[in-house]
N, C-alpha and C positions, 0 to 999 in steps of 0.2 A: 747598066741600071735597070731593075727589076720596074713592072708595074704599077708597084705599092712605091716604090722608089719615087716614082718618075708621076707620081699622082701628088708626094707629099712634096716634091719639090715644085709644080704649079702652084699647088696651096701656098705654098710661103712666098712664091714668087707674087701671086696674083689677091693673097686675102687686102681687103681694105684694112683688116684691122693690124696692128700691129703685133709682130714673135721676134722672141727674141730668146737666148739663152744668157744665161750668168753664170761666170763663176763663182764658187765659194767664197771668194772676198770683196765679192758684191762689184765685180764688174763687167763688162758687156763683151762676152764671147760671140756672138755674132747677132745681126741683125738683117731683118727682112727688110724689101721694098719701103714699105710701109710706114717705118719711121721715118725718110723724106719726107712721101708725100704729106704724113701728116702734123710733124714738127719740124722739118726743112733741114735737118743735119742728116749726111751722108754715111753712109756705114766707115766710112776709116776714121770718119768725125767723135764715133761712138765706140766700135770699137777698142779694147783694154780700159777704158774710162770708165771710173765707177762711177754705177745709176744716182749717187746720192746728189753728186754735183751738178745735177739737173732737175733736182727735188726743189720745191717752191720752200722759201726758209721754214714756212711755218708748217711744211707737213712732214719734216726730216723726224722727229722723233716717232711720228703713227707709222714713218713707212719703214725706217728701223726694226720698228718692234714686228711690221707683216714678213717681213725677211729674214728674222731670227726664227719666226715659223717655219718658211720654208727649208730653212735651215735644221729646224728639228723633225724634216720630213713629214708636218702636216701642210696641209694645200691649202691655199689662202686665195678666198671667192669673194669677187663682186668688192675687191677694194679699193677706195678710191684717194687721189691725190691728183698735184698739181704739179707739169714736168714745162719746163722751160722751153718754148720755141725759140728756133736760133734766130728770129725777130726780135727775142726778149720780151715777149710776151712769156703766156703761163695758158694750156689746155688741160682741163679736166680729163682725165683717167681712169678709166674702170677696170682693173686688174684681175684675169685668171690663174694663178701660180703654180707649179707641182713641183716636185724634186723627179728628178731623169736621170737614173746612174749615178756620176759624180756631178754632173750640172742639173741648173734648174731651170724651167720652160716657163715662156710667160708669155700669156698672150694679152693686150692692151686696147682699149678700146676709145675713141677720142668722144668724152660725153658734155662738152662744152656748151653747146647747143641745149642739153639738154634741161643742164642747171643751171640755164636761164632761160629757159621756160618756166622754169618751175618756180623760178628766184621771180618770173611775171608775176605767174598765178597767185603767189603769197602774195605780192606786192599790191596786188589787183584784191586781193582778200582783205588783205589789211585794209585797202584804202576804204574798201564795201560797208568794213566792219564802224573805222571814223566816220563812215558817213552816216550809217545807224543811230553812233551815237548822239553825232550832231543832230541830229533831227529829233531824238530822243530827248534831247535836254530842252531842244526850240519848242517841245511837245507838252512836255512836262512841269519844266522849271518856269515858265512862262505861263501857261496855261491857269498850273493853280491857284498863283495868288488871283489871276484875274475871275475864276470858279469861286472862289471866298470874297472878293468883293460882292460879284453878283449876290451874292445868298445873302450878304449881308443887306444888299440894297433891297430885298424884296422883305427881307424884316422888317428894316425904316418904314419902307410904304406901306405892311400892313399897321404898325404901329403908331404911324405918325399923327399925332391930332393938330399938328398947324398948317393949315393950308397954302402957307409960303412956303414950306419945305417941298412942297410937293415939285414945282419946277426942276429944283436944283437938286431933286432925285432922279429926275425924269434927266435930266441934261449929264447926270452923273451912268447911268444905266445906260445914254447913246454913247457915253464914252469910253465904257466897257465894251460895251458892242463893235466901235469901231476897231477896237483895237483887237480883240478876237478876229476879227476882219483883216487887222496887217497881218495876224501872226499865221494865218490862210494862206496868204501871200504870200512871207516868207519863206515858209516851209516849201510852198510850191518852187518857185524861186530855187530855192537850194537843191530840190528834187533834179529840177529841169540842169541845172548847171553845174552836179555831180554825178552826171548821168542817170539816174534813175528813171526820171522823163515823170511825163503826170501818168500816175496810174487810175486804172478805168475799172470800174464793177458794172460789167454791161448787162444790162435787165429789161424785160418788156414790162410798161409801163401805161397801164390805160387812166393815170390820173397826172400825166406829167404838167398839165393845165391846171392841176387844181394845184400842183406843189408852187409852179411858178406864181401862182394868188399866193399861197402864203406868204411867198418871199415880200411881194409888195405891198403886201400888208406889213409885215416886218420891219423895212424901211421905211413904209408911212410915218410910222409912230417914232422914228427918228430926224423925219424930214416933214413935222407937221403942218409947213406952210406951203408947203409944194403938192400937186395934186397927182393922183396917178390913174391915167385909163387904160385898162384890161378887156383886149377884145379875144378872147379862146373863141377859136376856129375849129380846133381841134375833131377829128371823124373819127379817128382810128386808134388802140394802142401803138404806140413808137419803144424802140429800143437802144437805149443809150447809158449812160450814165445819171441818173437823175438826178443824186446829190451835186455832181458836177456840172450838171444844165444851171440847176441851181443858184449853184457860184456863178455862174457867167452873167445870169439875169441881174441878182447881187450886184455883181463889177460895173457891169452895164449901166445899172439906177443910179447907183453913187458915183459916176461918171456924168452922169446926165443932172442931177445935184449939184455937183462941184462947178460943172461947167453951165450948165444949159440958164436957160431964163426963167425965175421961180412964177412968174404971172403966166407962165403958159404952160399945161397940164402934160407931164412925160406921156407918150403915148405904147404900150406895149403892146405886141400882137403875137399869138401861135396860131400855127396853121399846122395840117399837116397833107401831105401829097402821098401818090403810088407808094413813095420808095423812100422819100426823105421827109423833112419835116424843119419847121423854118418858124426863126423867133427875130423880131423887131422889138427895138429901142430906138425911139427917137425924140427928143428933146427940142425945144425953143430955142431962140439964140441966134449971136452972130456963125458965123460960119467958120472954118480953120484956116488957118494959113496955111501956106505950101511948106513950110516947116512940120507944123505941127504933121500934117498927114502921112510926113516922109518918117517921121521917128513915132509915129502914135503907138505902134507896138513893140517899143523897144522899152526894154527895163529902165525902172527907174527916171521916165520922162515924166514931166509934168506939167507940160502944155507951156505957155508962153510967159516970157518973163516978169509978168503983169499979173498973171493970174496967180489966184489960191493955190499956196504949197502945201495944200492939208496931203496928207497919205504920203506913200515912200514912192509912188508913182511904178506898181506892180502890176495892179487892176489890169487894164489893160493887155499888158504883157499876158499875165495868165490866163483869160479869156481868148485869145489867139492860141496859147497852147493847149488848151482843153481843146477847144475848138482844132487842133490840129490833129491832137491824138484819138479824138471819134471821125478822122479821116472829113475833116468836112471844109466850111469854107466862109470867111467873114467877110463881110462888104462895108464899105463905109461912104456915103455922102453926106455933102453938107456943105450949105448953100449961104445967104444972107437973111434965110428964114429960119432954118432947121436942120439940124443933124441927124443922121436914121443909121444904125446900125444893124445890118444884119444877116446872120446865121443862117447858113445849111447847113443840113448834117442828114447821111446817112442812118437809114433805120425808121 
Protein backbone atom coordinates (compact mmCIF):
# COMPACT_ATOMS: atom_id res chain seq x y z
CA UNK A 1 0.00 0.00 0.00
CA UNK A 2 1.19 3.20 -1.48
CA UNK A 3 1.26 6.58 0.79
CA UNK A 4 -1.74 8.05 -0.83
CA UNK A 5 -3.14 4.50 -0.15
CA UNK A 6 -2.28 4.40 3.24
CA UNK A 7 -3.25 8.35 3.97
CA UNK A 8 -6.98 7.62 2.36
CA UNK A 9 -7.28 4.54 4.37
CA UNK A 10 -6.72 6.61 8.09
CA UNK A 11 -9.22 9.07 6.65
CA UNK A 12 -12.01 6.65 6.26
CA UNK A 13 -10.79 4.71 9.21
CA UNK A 14 -10.53 7.86 11.60
CA UNK A 15 -13.13 10.85 9.84
CA UNK A 16 -16.12 11.67 12.38
CA UNK A 17 -18.17 11.93 9.65
CA UNK A 18 -19.68 9.31 7.81
CA UNK A 19 -18.30 7.46 3.79
CA UNK A 20 -19.70 5.32 2.43
CA UNK A 21 -20.00 3.76 -1.22
CA UNK A 22 -23.40 2.54 -3.22
CA UNK A 23 -24.20 0.55 -5.58
CA UNK A 24 -26.27 1.30 -8.51
CA UNK A 25 -29.38 -0.06 -7.01
CA UNK A 26 -29.07 1.89 -4.19
CA UNK A 27 -27.33 -0.23 -1.74
CA UNK A 28 -24.52 -0.04 0.66
CA UNK A 29 -21.17 -1.44 -0.90
CA UNK A 30 -19.15 -0.60 1.97
CA UNK A 31 -19.05 1.54 5.02
CA UNK A 32 -16.72 3.43 7.23
CA UNK A 33 -16.21 3.45 11.11
CA UNK A 34 -18.38 6.08 11.32
CA UNK A 35 -21.84 4.82 10.71
CA UNK A 36 -21.42 3.01 14.22
CA UNK A 37 -20.33 5.58 16.04
CA UNK A 38 -22.95 7.71 14.76
CA UNK A 39 -26.18 5.63 14.03
CA UNK A 40 -25.12 2.44 16.12
CA UNK A 41 -25.34 -0.24 13.14
CA UNK A 42 -22.23 -2.11 12.40
CA UNK A 43 -20.98 -2.47 8.75
CA UNK A 44 -22.42 -6.22 8.00
CA UNK A 45 -25.60 -4.54 9.49
CA UNK A 46 -25.38 -2.11 6.54
CA UNK A 47 -23.67 -3.73 4.16
CA UNK A 48 -25.82 -5.18 0.64
CA UNK A 49 -29.06 -3.21 2.40
CA UNK A 50 -30.45 -0.69 0.49
CA UNK A 51 -29.96 3.07 1.88
CA UNK A 52 -33.79 3.68 1.38
CA UNK A 53 -34.96 1.19 4.32
CA UNK A 54 -33.19 3.42 6.67
CA UNK A 55 -34.82 6.72 5.16
CA UNK A 56 -37.25 8.38 7.60
CA UNK A 57 -40.92 7.63 5.74
CA UNK A 58 -41.31 11.11 5.02
CA UNK A 59 -38.00 11.90 3.32
CA UNK A 60 -38.07 8.61 0.96
CA UNK A 61 -39.37 10.51 -2.08
CA UNK A 62 -36.59 13.86 -1.78
CA UNK A 63 -33.94 11.27 -1.33
CA UNK A 64 -35.01 9.07 -4.33
CA UNK A 65 -35.11 11.82 -6.45
CA UNK A 66 -31.10 13.13 -4.85
CA UNK A 67 -30.01 9.48 -5.96
CA UNK A 68 -31.61 9.39 -9.42
CA UNK A 69 -28.98 12.53 -9.74
CA UNK A 70 -26.18 10.71 -8.70
CA UNK A 71 -27.31 8.33 -10.81
CA UNK A 72 -27.36 10.76 -13.84
CA UNK A 73 -23.68 11.58 -12.86
CA UNK A 74 -24.40 14.95 -11.47
CA UNK A 75 -23.10 15.56 -7.62
CA UNK A 76 -25.58 16.27 -5.07
CA UNK A 77 -24.43 18.92 -2.12
CA UNK A 78 -25.39 19.72 1.26
CA UNK A 79 -28.60 17.37 1.19
CA UNK A 80 -30.33 16.73 3.76
CA UNK A 81 -32.69 13.83 5.20
CA UNK A 82 -33.49 11.82 8.13
CA UNK A 83 -31.65 8.12 8.49
CA UNK A 84 -32.87 5.70 11.27
CA UNK A 85 -30.59 4.97 14.36
CA UNK A 86 -30.69 1.46 15.33
CA UNK A 87 -32.19 2.94 18.70
CA UNK A 88 -35.22 3.72 16.39
CA UNK A 89 -34.68 7.08 16.66
CA UNK A 90 -34.20 9.27 13.32
CA UNK A 91 -30.55 11.82 12.97
CA UNK A 92 -30.46 14.58 10.60
CA UNK A 93 -28.09 14.31 7.63
CA UNK A 94 -26.10 16.39 5.51
CA UNK A 95 -25.12 14.67 2.38
CA UNK A 96 -22.00 15.17 -0.12
CA UNK A 97 -22.67 12.64 -3.19
CA UNK A 98 -20.52 11.97 -6.59
CA UNK A 99 -20.53 9.24 -8.96
CA UNK A 100 -16.74 7.18 -8.70
CA UNK A 101 -16.35 4.70 -11.85
CA UNK A 102 -19.38 2.40 -11.49
CA UNK A 103 -20.05 3.36 -7.69
CA UNK A 104 -21.01 6.29 -5.91
CA UNK A 105 -19.24 8.03 -2.89
CA UNK A 106 -20.99 9.69 -0.21
CA UNK A 107 -20.01 11.28 2.50
CA UNK A 108 -22.53 12.15 5.54
CA UNK A 109 -22.65 14.34 8.01
CA UNK A 110 -24.78 13.96 11.67
CA UNK A 111 -26.56 17.76 11.84
CA UNK A 112 -29.16 16.89 14.56
CA UNK A 113 -27.83 19.25 16.91
CA UNK A 114 -27.81 21.48 14.68
CA UNK A 115 -31.64 21.65 13.44
CA UNK A 116 -32.35 22.05 16.85
CA UNK A 117 -30.78 24.83 17.45
CA UNK A 118 -32.13 26.36 14.93
CA UNK A 119 -35.66 24.81 15.40
CA UNK A 120 -34.66 26.99 19.22
CA UNK A 121 -33.81 30.03 17.63
CA UNK A 122 -37.21 30.24 15.45
CA UNK A 123 -38.95 28.96 18.32
CA UNK A 124 -37.30 31.60 20.57
CA UNK A 125 -38.25 34.18 17.47
CA UNK A 126 -41.58 33.19 17.37
CA UNK A 127 -42.20 33.46 20.86
CA UNK A 128 -40.28 37.27 20.70
CA UNK A 129 -42.66 37.95 17.91
CA UNK A 130 -46.24 36.81 20.20
CA UNK A 131 -44.93 38.67 22.80
CA UNK A 132 -44.75 41.95 20.60
CA UNK A 133 -47.87 41.46 19.77
CA UNK A 134 -49.24 41.00 23.09
CA UNK A 135 -48.13 43.92 24.36
CA UNK A 136 -49.00 45.61 21.01
CA UNK A 137 -52.63 45.01 21.37
CA UNK A 138 -52.45 45.76 25.67
CA UNK A 139 -50.97 49.15 24.02
CA UNK A 140 -53.17 49.95 21.58
CA UNK A 141 -56.57 48.21 21.89
CA UNK A 142 -56.76 49.26 25.42
CA UNK A 143 -55.32 52.51 25.34
CA UNK A 144 -57.60 54.14 22.82
CA UNK A 145 -60.76 53.99 23.78
CA UNK A 146 -59.40 55.17 27.21
CA UNK A 147 -57.57 58.41 24.86
CA UNK A 148 -61.27 59.26 23.42
CA UNK A 149 -62.94 59.17 26.78
CA UNK A 150 -60.41 61.42 28.09
CA UNK A 151 -60.77 63.99 25.12
CA UNK A 152 -64.29 63.57 25.51
CA UNK A 153 -64.09 64.49 29.27
CA UNK A 154 -62.18 67.57 28.72
CA UNK A 155 -65.05 68.70 26.18
CA UNK A 156 -67.78 68.16 28.97
CA UNK A 157 -65.63 70.40 31.38
CA UNK A 158 -64.97 72.96 29.12
CA UNK A 159 -68.70 72.88 28.14
CA UNK A 160 -70.36 72.16 31.00
CA UNK A 161 -72.68 74.98 32.62
CA UNK A 162 -74.02 72.88 35.69
CA UNK A 163 -72.09 72.94 38.47
CA UNK A 164 -73.21 69.36 39.60
CA UNK A 165 -71.75 67.83 36.76
CA UNK A 166 -68.68 69.00 37.61
CA UNK A 167 -67.85 66.35 40.37
CA UNK A 168 -68.97 63.46 38.47
CA UNK A 169 -66.54 64.68 35.72
CA UNK A 170 -63.89 65.16 38.04
CA UNK A 171 -64.54 61.37 39.51
CA UNK A 172 -65.06 60.21 35.84
CA UNK A 173 -61.36 61.61 34.67
CA UNK A 174 -59.65 59.88 38.13
CA UNK A 175 -61.09 56.91 36.70
CA UNK A 176 -59.62 57.04 33.51
CA UNK A 177 -56.53 57.99 35.00
CA UNK A 178 -56.58 54.98 37.29
CA UNK A 179 -56.94 52.84 34.81
CA UNK A 180 -54.22 54.16 32.38
CA UNK A 181 -52.32 53.41 35.70
CA UNK A 182 -53.35 49.35 35.57
CA UNK A 183 -52.72 49.29 31.96
CA UNK A 184 -48.84 50.61 33.20
CA UNK A 185 -48.97 47.78 35.18
CA UNK A 186 -49.86 45.42 32.96
CA UNK A 187 -47.87 45.89 30.41
CA UNK A 188 -44.93 45.89 32.89
CA UNK A 189 -46.14 42.89 34.22
CA UNK A 190 -46.10 41.02 31.11
CA UNK A 191 -42.69 42.62 30.03
CA UNK A 192 -41.10 41.21 33.28
CA UNK A 193 -42.78 37.62 33.01
CA UNK A 194 -42.09 37.10 29.07
CA UNK A 195 -38.79 37.96 29.69
CA UNK A 196 -38.26 41.17 28.28
CA UNK A 197 -37.64 42.61 31.84
CA UNK A 198 -38.56 46.56 32.49
CA UNK A 199 -36.69 48.36 30.01
CA UNK A 200 -34.61 51.60 30.93
CA UNK A 201 -33.81 55.03 28.85
CA UNK A 202 -31.06 56.18 31.30
CA UNK A 203 -30.39 60.02 31.14
CA UNK A 204 -28.84 62.72 33.35
CA UNK A 205 -31.53 64.54 34.79
CA UNK A 206 -31.11 68.07 36.78
CA UNK A 207 -34.88 68.35 37.13
CA UNK A 208 -35.76 64.81 38.53
CA UNK A 209 -37.38 66.93 41.73
CA UNK A 210 -39.30 68.97 39.80
CA UNK A 211 -40.72 65.78 37.61
CA UNK A 212 -41.41 63.97 40.88
CA UNK A 213 -43.81 67.57 42.01
CA UNK A 214 -45.57 66.99 38.99
CA UNK A 215 -46.35 63.48 39.78
CA UNK A 216 -47.84 64.67 43.14
CA UNK A 217 -49.50 67.21 42.06
CA UNK A 218 -51.19 64.66 39.52
CA UNK A 219 -52.46 62.40 42.13
CA UNK A 220 -53.54 65.28 44.43
CA UNK A 221 -56.22 66.10 42.12
CA UNK A 222 -57.21 62.61 42.31
CA UNK A 223 -56.85 62.16 45.89
CA UNK A 224 -58.29 65.57 46.95
CA UNK A 225 -58.85 64.72 50.67
CA UNK A 226 -55.43 63.38 51.36
CA UNK A 227 -52.60 65.95 51.76
CA UNK A 228 -49.15 65.69 50.22
CA UNK A 229 -45.63 67.12 51.52
CA UNK A 230 -42.72 67.49 49.24
CA UNK A 231 -39.39 67.95 50.83
CA UNK A 232 -36.60 68.11 47.24
CA UNK A 233 -33.27 67.98 48.78
CA UNK A 234 -31.91 67.52 45.72
CA UNK A 235 -27.95 69.27 45.00
CA UNK A 236 -26.90 67.57 42.10
CA UNK A 237 -28.17 66.18 38.46
CA UNK A 238 -28.73 62.17 38.83
CA UNK A 239 -28.95 59.74 36.13
CA UNK A 240 -31.60 57.19 35.88
CA UNK A 241 -34.66 56.65 34.14
CA UNK A 242 -36.89 59.51 35.00
CA UNK A 243 -40.10 58.52 33.41
CA UNK A 244 -39.61 55.37 35.45
CA UNK A 245 -38.63 57.10 38.90
CA UNK A 246 -41.85 58.60 37.95
CA UNK A 247 -43.94 55.48 37.96
CA UNK A 248 -42.46 54.34 41.12
CA UNK A 249 -43.36 57.69 43.02
CA UNK A 250 -46.95 57.09 41.18
CA UNK A 251 -47.01 53.33 42.70
CA UNK A 252 -45.69 54.50 45.84
CA UNK A 253 -48.66 57.56 46.46
CA UNK A 254 -51.53 55.28 45.37
CA UNK A 255 -50.19 52.71 47.77
CA UNK A 256 -49.93 55.20 50.54
CA UNK A 257 -53.78 56.23 49.41
CA UNK A 258 -55.18 52.99 49.32
CA UNK A 259 -53.58 51.96 52.47
CA UNK A 260 -52.22 54.84 54.68
CA UNK A 261 -54.48 57.12 56.99
CA UNK A 262 -56.24 60.11 54.95
CA UNK A 263 -55.94 62.55 58.38
CA UNK A 264 -52.32 62.47 58.16
CA UNK A 265 -50.44 64.16 55.27
CA UNK A 266 -48.15 61.37 52.80
CA UNK A 267 -44.82 62.59 53.42
CA UNK A 268 -42.24 62.45 50.26
CA UNK A 269 -38.66 63.12 50.30
CA UNK A 270 -35.47 63.33 47.31
CA UNK A 271 -32.24 63.63 48.39
CA UNK A 272 -29.28 63.07 46.48
CA UNK A 273 -25.63 61.87 47.77
CA UNK A 274 -21.91 61.39 46.05
CA UNK A 275 -22.99 58.59 43.88
CA UNK A 276 -26.59 57.69 44.58
CA UNK A 277 -29.74 59.39 45.18
CA UNK A 278 -32.80 58.29 47.45
CA UNK A 279 -36.73 59.00 47.40
CA UNK A 280 -39.05 58.45 50.50
CA UNK A 281 -42.71 57.50 50.81
CA UNK A 282 -44.22 57.38 53.75
CA UNK A 283 -47.63 57.32 55.00
CA UNK A 284 -50.01 57.40 58.35
CA UNK A 285 -51.36 54.23 59.60
CA UNK A 286 -51.43 51.05 61.19
CA UNK A 287 -48.55 49.12 60.60
CA UNK A 288 -48.20 45.68 58.29
CA UNK A 289 -48.47 42.50 59.36
CA UNK A 290 -45.77 39.84 59.16
CA UNK A 291 -47.76 38.63 56.07
CA UNK A 292 -48.32 41.53 54.45
CA UNK A 293 -44.27 42.36 54.54
CA UNK A 294 -43.35 38.66 53.41
CA UNK A 295 -45.62 38.96 50.00
CA UNK A 296 -45.51 43.03 49.69
CA UNK A 297 -43.66 42.66 46.30
CA UNK A 298 -45.06 39.86 44.89
CA UNK A 299 -47.64 40.20 41.95
CA UNK A 300 -50.94 40.59 42.35
CA UNK A 301 -51.02 40.90 46.38
CA UNK A 302 -53.22 43.11 47.78
CA UNK A 303 -52.49 43.51 51.41
CA UNK A 304 -54.83 41.87 53.91
CA UNK A 305 -58.14 40.35 53.72
CA UNK A 306 -60.01 43.34 55.07
CA UNK A 307 -58.66 45.77 53.10
CA UNK A 308 -59.58 47.79 49.73
CA UNK A 309 -59.22 45.56 46.58
CA UNK A 310 -59.07 48.60 44.41
CA UNK A 311 -56.08 47.78 41.51
CA UNK A 312 -54.87 44.29 40.38
CA UNK A 313 -52.24 44.44 43.20
CA UNK A 314 -49.01 45.25 40.52
CA UNK A 315 -48.02 48.66 42.00
CA UNK A 316 -45.84 47.37 44.20
CA UNK A 317 -44.40 44.54 42.32
CA UNK A 318 -43.33 46.96 39.59
CA UNK A 319 -41.77 49.41 41.68
CA UNK A 320 -39.27 46.62 42.99
CA UNK A 321 -38.67 45.94 39.41
CA UNK A 322 -37.83 49.30 38.16
CA UNK A 323 -36.15 49.70 41.20
CA UNK A 324 -34.21 46.43 40.55
CA UNK A 325 -33.29 47.00 36.91
CA UNK A 326 -31.60 50.76 37.77
CA UNK A 327 -29.45 48.29 39.94
CA UNK A 328 -30.71 49.70 43.23
CA UNK A 329 -32.29 48.83 46.38
CA UNK A 330 -35.93 49.24 48.40
CA UNK A 331 -36.41 49.34 52.01
CA UNK A 332 -39.42 49.22 53.79
CA UNK A 333 -40.62 49.93 57.51
CA UNK A 334 -43.42 50.29 59.28
CA UNK A 335 -44.48 50.46 62.67
CA UNK A 336 -47.97 51.28 64.73
CA UNK A 337 -47.37 54.92 63.44
CA UNK A 338 -46.06 54.98 59.93
CA UNK A 339 -45.06 53.31 56.98
CA UNK A 340 -41.78 54.80 55.05
CA UNK A 341 -40.69 53.40 51.85
CA UNK A 342 -37.41 53.82 50.50
CA UNK A 343 -35.28 53.94 47.44
CA UNK A 344 -31.60 53.91 46.49
CA UNK A 345 -30.53 53.92 43.32
CA UNK A 346 -27.48 54.41 41.71
CA UNK A 347 -26.57 57.49 39.61
Amino acid sequence: MDHADQQASATWRVSPDMMCFFHADGTFASVNPAWHRTLGWAPDELVGEPYIQFVHPDDVERSQEAFGEILAGRPVLRFENRYRHRDGGYRWLSWVAVPEDDMYFCSARDITIDREQARTIETQQEEASLREQFLAIIGHDLRNPLAALGSGLTILERRSEEESLLPIIKQMRSSVTRMNELIDNIMDFARVRLGDGIGLDIGEHDDLGESIARVIAEVSLVTPGLKYNFDNQSTRPVRCDASRVQQVVSNLLANAASHGDWDKPVQVVFCTKEDHFFVEVANGGDGMSANARQNLFQPFFRGEPEESKQGLGLGLYIVSEIVKAHDGRIDVESDDLETRFSLCIPG
